[in-house]
Backbone as XML, in Angstrom:
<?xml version="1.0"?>
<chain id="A" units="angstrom">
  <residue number="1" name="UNK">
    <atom name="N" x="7.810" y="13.709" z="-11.954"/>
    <atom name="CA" x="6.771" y="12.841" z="-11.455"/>
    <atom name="C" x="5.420" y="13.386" z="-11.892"/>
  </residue>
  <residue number="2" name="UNK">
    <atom name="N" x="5.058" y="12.347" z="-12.540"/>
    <atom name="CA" x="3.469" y="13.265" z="-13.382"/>
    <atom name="C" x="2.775" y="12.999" z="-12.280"/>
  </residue>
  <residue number="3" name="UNK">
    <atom name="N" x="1.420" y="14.267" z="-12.297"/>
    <atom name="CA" x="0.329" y="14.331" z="-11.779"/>
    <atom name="C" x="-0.924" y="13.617" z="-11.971"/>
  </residue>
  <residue number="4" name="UNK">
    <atom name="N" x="-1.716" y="13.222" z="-11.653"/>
    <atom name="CA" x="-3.046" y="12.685" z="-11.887"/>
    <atom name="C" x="-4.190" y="12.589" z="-10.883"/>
  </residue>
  <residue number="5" name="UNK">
    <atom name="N" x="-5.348" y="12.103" z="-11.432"/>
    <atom name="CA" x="-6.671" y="12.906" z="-10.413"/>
    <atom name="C" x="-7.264" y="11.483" z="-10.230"/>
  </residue>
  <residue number="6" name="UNK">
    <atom name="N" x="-7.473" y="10.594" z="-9.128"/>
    <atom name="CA" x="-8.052" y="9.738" z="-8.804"/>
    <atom name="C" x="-8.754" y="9.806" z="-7.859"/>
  </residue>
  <residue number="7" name="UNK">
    <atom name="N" x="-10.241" y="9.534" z="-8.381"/>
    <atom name="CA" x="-11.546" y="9.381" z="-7.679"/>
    <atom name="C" x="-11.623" y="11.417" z="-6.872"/>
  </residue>
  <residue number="8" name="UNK">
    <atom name="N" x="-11.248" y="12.001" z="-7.643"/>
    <atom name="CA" x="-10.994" y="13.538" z="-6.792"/>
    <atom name="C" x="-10.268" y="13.763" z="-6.343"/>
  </residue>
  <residue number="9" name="UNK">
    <atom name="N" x="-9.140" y="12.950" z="-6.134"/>
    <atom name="CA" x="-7.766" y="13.411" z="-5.483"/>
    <atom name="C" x="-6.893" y="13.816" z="-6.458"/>
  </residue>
  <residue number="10" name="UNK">
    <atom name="N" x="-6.299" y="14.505" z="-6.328"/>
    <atom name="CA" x="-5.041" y="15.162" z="-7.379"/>
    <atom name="C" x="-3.694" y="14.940" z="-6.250"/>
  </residue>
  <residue number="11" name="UNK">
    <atom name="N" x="-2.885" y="13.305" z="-7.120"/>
    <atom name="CA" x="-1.730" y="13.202" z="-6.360"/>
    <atom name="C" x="-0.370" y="12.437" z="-7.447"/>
  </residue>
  <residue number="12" name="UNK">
    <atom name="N" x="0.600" y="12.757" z="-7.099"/>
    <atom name="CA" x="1.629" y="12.739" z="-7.850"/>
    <atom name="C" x="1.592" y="10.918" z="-7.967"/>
  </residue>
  <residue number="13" name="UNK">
    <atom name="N" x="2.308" y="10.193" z="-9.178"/>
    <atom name="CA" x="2.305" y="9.089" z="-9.021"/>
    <atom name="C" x="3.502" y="8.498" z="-9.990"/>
  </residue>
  <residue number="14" name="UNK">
    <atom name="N" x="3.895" y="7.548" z="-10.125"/>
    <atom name="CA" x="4.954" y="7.282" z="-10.651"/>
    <atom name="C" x="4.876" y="6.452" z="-11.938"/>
  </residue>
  <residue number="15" name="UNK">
    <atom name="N" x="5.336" y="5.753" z="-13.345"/>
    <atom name="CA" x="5.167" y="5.240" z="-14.238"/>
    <atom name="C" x="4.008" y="4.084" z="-14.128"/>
  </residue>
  <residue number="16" name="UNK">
    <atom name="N" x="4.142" y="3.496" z="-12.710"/>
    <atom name="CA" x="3.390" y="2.110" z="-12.347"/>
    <atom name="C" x="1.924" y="2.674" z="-11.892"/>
  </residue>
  <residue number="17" name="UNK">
    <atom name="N" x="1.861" y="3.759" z="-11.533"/>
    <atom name="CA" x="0.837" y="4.237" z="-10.629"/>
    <atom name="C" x="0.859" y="3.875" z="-9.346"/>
  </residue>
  <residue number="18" name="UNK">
    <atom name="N" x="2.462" y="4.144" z="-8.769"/>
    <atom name="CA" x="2.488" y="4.132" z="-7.500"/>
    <atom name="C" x="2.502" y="5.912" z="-6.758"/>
  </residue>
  <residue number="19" name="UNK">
    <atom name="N" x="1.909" y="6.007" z="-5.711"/>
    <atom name="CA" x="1.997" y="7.508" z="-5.345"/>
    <atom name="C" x="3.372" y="7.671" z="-5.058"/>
  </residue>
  <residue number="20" name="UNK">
    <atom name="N" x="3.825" y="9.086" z="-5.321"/>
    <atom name="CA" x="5.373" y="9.001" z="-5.077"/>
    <atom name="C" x="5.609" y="9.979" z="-3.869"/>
  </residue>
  <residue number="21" name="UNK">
    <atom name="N" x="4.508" y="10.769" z="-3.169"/>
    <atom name="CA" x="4.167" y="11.825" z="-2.081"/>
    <atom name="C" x="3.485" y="11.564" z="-0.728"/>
  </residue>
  <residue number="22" name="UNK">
    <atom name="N" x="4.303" y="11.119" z="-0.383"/>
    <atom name="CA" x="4.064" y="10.443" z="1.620"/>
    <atom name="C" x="2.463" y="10.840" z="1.695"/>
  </residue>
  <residue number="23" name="UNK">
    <atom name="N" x="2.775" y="11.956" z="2.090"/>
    <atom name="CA" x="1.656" y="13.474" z="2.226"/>
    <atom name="C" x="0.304" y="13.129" z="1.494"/>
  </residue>
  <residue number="24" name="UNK">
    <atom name="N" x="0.347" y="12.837" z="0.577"/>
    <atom name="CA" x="-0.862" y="13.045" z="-0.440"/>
    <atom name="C" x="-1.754" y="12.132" z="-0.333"/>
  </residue>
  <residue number="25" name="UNK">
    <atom name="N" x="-1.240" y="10.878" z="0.526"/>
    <atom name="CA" x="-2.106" y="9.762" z="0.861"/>
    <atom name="C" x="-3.081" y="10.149" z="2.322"/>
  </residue>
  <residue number="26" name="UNK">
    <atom name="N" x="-4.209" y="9.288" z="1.975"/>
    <atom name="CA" x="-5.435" y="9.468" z="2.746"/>
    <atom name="C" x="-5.958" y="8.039" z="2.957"/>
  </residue>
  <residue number="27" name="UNK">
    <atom name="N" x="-7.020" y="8.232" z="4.303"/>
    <atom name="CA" x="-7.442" y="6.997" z="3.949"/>
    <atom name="C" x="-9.003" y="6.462" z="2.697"/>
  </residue>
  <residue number="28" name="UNK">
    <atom name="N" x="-9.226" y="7.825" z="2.524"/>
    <atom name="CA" x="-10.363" y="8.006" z="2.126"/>
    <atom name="C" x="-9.542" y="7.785" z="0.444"/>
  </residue>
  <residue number="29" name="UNK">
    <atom name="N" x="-8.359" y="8.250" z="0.468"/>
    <atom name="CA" x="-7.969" y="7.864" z="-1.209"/>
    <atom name="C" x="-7.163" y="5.996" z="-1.341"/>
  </residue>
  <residue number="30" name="UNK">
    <atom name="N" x="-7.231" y="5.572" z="-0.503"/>
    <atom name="CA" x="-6.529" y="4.034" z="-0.434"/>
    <atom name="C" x="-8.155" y="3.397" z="-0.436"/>
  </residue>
  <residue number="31" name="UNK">
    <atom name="N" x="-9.174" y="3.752" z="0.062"/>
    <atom name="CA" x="-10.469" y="2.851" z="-0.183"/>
    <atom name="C" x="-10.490" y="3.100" z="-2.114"/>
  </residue>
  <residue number="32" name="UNK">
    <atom name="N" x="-10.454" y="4.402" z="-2.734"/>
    <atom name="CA" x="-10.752" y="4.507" z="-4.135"/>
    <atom name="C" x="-9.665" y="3.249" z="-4.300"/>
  </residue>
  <residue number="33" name="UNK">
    <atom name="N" x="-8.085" y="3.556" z="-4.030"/>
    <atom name="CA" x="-6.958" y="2.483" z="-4.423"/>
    <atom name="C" x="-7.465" y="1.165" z="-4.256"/>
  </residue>
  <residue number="34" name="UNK">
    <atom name="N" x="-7.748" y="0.530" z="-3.715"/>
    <atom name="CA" x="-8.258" y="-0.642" z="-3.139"/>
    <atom name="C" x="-9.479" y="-0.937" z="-4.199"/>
  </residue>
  <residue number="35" name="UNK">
    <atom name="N" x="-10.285" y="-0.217" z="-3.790"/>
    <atom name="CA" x="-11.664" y="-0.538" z="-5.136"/>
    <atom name="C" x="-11.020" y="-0.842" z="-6.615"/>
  </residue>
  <residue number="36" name="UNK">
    <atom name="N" x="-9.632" y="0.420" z="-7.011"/>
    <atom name="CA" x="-9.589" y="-0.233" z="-8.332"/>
    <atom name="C" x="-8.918" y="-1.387" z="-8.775"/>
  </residue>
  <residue number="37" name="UNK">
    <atom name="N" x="-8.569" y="-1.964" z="-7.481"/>
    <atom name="CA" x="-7.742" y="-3.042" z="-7.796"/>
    <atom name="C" x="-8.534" y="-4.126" z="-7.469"/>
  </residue>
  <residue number="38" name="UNK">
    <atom name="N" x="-9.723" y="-4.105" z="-6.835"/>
    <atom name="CA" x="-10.910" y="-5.292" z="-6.362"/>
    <atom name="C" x="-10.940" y="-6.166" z="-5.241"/>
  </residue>
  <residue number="39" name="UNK">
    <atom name="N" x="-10.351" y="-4.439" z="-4.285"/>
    <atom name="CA" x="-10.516" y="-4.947" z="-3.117"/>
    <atom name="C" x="-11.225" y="-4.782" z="-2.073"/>
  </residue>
  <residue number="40" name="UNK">
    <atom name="N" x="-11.903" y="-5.178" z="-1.410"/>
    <atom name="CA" x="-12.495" y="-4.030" z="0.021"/>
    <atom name="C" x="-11.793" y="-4.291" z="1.218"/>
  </residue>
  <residue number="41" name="UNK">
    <atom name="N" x="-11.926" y="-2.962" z="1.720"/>
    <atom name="CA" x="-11.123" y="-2.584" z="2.733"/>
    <atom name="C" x="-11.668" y="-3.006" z="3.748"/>
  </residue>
  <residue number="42" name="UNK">
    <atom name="N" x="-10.951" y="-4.034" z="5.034"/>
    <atom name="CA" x="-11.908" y="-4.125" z="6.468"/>
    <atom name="C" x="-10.548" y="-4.256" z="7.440"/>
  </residue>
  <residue number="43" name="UNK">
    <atom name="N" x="-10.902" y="-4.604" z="8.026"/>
    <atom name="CA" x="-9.954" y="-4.269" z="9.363"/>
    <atom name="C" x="-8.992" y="-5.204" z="9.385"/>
  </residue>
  <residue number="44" name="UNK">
    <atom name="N" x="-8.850" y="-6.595" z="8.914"/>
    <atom name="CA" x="-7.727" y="-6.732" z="8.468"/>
    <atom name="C" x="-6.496" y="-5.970" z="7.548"/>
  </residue>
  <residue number="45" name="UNK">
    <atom name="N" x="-7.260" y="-5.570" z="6.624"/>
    <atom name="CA" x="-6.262" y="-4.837" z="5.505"/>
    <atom name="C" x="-5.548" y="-3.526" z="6.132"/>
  </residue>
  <residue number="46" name="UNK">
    <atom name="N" x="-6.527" y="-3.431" z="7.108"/>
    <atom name="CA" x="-6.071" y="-1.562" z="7.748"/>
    <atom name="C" x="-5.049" y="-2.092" z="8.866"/>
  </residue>
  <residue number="47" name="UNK">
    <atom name="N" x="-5.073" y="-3.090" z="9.265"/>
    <atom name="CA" x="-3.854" y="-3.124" z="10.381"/>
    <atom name="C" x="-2.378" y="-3.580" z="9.221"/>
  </residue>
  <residue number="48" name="UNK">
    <atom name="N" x="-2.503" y="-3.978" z="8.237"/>
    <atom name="CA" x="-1.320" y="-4.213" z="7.614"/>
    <atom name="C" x="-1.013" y="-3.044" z="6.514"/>
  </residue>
  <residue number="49" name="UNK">
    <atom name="N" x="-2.332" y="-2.319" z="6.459"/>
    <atom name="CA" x="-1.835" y="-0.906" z="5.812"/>
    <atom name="C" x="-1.039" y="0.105" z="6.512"/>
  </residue>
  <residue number="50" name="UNK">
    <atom name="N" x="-1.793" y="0.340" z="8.243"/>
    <atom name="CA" x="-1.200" y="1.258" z="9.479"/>
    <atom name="C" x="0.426" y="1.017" z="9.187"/>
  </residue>
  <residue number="51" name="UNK">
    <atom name="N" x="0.516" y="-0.481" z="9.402"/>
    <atom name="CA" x="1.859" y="-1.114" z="9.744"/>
    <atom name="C" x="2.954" y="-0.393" z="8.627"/>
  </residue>
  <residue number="52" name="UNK">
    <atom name="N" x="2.411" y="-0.620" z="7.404"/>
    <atom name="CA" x="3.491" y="-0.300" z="6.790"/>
    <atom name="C" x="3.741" y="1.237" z="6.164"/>
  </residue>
  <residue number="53" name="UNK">
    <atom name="N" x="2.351" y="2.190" z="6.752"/>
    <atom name="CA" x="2.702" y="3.662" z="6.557"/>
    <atom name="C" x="3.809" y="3.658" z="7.769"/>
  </residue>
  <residue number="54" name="UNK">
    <atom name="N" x="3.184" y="3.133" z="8.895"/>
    <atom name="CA" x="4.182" y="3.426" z="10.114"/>
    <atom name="C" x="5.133" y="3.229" z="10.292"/>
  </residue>
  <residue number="55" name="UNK">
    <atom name="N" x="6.303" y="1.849" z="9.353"/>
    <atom name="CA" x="7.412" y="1.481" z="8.892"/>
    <atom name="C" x="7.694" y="2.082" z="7.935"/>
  </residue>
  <residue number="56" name="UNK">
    <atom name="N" x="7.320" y="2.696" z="6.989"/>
    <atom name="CA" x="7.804" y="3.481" z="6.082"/>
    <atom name="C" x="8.259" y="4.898" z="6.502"/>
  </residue>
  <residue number="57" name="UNK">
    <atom name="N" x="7.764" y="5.430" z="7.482"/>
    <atom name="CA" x="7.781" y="6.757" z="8.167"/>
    <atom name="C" x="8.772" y="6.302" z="9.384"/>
  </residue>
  <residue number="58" name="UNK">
    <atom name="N" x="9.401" y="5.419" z="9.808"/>
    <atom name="CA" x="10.534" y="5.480" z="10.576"/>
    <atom name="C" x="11.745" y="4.949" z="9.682"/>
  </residue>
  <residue number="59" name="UNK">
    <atom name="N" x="11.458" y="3.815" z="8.452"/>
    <atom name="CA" x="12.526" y="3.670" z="7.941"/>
    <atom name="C" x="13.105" y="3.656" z="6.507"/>
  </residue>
  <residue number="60" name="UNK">
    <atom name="N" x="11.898" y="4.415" z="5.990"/>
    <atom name="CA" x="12.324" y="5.487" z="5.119"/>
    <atom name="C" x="12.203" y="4.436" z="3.785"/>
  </residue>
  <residue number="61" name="UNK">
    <atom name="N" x="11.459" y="3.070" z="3.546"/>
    <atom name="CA" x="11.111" y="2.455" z="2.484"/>
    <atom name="C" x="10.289" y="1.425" z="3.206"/>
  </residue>
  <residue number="62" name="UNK">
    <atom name="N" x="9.768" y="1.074" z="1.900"/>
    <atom name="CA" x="8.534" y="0.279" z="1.797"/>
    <atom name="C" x="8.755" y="-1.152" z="2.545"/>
  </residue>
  <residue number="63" name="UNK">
    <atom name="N" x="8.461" y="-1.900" z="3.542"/>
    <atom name="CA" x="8.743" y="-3.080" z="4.477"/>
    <atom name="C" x="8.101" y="-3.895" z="2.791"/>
  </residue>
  <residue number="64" name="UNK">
    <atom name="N" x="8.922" y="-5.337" z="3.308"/>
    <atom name="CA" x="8.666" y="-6.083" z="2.829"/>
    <atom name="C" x="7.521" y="-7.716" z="2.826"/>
  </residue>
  <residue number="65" name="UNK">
    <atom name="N" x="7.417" y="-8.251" z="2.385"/>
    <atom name="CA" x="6.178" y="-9.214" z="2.858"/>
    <atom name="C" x="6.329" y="-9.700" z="3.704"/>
  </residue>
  <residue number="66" name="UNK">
    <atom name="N" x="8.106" y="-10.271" z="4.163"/>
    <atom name="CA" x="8.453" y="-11.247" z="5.288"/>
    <atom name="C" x="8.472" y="-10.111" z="6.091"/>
  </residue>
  <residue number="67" name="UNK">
    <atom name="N" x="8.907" y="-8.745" z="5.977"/>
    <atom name="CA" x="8.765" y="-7.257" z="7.124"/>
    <atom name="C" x="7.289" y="-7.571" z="7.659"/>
  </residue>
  <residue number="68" name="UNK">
    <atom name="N" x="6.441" y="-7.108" z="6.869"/>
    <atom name="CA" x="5.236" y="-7.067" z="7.453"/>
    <atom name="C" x="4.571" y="-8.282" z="8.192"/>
  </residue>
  <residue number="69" name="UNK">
    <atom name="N" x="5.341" y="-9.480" z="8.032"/>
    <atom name="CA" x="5.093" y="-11.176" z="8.825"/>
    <atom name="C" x="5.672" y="-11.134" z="9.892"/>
  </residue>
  <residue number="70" name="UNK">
    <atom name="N" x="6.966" y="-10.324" z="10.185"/>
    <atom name="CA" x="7.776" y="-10.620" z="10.632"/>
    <atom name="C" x="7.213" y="-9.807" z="11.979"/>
  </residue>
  <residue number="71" name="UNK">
    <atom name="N" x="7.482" y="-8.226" z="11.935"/>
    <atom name="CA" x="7.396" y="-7.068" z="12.332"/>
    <atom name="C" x="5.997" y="-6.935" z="12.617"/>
  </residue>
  <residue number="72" name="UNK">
    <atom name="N" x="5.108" y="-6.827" z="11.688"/>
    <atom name="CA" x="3.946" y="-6.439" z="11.430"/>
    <atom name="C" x="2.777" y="-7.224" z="11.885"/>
  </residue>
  <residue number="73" name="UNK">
    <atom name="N" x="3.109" y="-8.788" z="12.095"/>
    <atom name="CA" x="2.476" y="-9.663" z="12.972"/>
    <atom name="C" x="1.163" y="-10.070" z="12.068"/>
  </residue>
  <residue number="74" name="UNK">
    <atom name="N" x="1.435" y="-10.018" z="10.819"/>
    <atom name="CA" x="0.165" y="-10.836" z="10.082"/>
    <atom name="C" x="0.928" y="-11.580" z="9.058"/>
  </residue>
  <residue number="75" name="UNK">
    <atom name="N" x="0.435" y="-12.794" z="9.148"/>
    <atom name="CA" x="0.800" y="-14.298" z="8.591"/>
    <atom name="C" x="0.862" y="-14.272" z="7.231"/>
  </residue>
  <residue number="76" name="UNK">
    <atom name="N" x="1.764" y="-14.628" z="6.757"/>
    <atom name="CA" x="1.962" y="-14.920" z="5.217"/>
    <atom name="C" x="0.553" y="-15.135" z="4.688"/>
  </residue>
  <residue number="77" name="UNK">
    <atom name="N" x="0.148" y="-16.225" z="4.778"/>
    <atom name="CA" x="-1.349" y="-17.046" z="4.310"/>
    <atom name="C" x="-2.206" y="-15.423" z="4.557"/>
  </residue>
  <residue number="78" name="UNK">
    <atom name="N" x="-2.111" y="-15.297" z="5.856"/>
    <atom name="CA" x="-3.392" y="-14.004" z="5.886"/>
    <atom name="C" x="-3.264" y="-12.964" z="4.544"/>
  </residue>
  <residue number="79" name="UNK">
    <atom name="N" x="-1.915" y="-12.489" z="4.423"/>
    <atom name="CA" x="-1.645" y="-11.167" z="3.700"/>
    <atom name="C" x="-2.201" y="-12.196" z="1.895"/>
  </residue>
  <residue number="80" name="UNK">
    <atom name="N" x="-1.714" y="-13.193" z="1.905"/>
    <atom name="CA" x="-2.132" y="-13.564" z="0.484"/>
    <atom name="C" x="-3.669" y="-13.978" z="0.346"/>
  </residue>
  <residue number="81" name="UNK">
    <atom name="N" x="-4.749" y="-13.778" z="1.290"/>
    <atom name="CA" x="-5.968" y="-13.819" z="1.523"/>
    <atom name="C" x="-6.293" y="-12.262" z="1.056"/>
  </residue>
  <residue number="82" name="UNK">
    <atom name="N" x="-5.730" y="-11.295" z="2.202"/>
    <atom name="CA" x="-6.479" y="-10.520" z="1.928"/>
    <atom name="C" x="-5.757" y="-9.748" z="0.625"/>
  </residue>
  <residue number="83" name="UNK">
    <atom name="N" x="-4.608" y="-9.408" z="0.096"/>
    <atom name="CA" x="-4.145" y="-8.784" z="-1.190"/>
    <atom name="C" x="-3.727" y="-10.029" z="-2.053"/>
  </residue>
  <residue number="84" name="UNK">
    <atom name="N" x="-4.263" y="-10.658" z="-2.569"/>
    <atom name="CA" x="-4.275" y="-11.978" z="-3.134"/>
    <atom name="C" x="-3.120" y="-11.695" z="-4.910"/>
  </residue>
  <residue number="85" name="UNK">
    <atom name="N" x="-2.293" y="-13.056" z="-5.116"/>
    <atom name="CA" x="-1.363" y="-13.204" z="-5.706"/>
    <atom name="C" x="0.000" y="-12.010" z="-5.594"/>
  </residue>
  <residue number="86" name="UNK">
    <atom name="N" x="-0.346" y="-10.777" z="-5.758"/>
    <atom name="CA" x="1.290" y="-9.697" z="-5.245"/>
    <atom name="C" x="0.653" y="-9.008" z="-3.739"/>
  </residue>
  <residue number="87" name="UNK">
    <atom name="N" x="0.455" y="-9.756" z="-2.972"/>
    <atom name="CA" x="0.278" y="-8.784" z="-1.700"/>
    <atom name="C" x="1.154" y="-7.797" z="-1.739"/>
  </residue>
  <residue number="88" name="UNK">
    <atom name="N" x="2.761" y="-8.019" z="-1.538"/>
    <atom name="CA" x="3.509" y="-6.648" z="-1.067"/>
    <atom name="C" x="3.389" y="-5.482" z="-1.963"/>
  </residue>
  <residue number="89" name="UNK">
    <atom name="N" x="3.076" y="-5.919" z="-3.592"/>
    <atom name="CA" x="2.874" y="-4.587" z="-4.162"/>
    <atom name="C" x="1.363" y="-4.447" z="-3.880"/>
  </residue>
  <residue number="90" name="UNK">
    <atom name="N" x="0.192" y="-5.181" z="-3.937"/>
    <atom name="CA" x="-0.698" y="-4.182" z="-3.668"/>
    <atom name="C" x="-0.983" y="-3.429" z="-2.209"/>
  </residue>
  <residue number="91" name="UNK">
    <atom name="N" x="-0.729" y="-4.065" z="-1.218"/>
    <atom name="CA" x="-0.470" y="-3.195" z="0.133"/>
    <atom name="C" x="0.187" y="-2.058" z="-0.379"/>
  </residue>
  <residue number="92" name="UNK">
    <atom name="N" x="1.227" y="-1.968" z="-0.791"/>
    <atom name="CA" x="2.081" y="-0.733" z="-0.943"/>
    <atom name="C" x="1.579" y="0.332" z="-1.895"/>
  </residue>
  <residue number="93" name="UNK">
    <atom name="N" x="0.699" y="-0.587" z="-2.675"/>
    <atom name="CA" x="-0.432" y="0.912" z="-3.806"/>
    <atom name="C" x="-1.121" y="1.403" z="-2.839"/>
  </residue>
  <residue number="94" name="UNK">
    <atom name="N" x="-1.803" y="0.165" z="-2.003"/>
    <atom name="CA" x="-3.227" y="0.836" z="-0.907"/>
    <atom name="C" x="-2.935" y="1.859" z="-0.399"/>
  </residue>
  <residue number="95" name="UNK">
    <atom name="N" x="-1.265" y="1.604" z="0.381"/>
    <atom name="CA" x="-0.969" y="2.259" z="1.167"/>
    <atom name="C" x="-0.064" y="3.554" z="1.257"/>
  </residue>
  <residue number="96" name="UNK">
    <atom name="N" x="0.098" y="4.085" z="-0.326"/>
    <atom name="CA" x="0.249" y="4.807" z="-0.994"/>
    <atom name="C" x="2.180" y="5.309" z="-0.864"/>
  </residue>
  <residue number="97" name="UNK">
    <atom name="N" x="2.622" y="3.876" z="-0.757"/>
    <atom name="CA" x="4.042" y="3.935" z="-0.828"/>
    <atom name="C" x="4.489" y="3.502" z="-2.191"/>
  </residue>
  <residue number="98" name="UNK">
    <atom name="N" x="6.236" y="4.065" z="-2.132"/>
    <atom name="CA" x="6.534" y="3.094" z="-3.964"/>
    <atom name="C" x="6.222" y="1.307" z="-2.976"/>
  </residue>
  <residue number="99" name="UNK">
    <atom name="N" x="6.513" y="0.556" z="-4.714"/>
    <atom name="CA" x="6.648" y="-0.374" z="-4.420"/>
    <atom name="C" x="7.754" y="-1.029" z="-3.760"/>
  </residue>
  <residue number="100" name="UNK">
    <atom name="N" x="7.788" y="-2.267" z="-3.376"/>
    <atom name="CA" x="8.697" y="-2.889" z="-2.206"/>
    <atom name="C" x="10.105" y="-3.005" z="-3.009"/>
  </residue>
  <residue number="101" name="UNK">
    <atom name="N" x="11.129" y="-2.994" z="-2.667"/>
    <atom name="CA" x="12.419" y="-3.331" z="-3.364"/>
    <atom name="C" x="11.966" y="-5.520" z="-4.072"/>
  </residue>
  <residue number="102" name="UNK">
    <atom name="N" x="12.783" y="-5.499" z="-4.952"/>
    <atom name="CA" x="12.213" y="-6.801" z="-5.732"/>
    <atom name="C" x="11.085" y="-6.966" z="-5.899"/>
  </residue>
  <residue number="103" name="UNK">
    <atom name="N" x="9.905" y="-6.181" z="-6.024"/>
    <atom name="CA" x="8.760" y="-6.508" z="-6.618"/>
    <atom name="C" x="8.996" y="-6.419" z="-8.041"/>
  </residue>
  <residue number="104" name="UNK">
    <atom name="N" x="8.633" y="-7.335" z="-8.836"/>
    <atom name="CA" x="8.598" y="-6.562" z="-10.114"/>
    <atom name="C" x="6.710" y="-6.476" z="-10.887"/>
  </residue>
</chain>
């Protein structure tokens, strides 16, 4: 798993530039994530980011879009507002998990 240095962080990441190290994520490094993808971060995005560090840390992979609708209690329409055309993979860059199973 190669290394790389974004915005000052030095964290492991995977072919896609997904982080591949639970640990290494911050919130201060998901605002850089977010910026390079052209997003800003507000309090919507952070309750569906919480959600899915916090599902990922009990079940051991990345929730999915209908997970995070379902479970996670924010509306399809919302999540494609705020991470617009691949919500589940860009939540899952923000939020410094791999990507969701069937994303491609």
């Amino acid at each position: 798993m190669p290394a790389t240095t974004i915005a000052g962080f030095s964290v492991h990441v995977d072919a896609e530039g997904f982080l591949t190290v639970y640990d290494e994520w911050s919130p201060d490094l998901a605002q850089q994530l977010a910026k390079r993808i052209g997003i800003d971060l507000t309090d919507a995005h952070w309750k569906a980011i919480r959600f899915l560090r916090a599902d990922y840390a009990a079940r051991g992979e990345t929730a999915t879009l209908r997970r995070v609708t379902v479970a996670g209690g924010v509306p399809t329409k919302e999540l494609f507002r705020l991470f617009p055309k691949k919500p589940a993979k860009k939540m899952a860059y923000i939020a410094g998990l791999p990507k969701p199973r069937g994303c491609v």
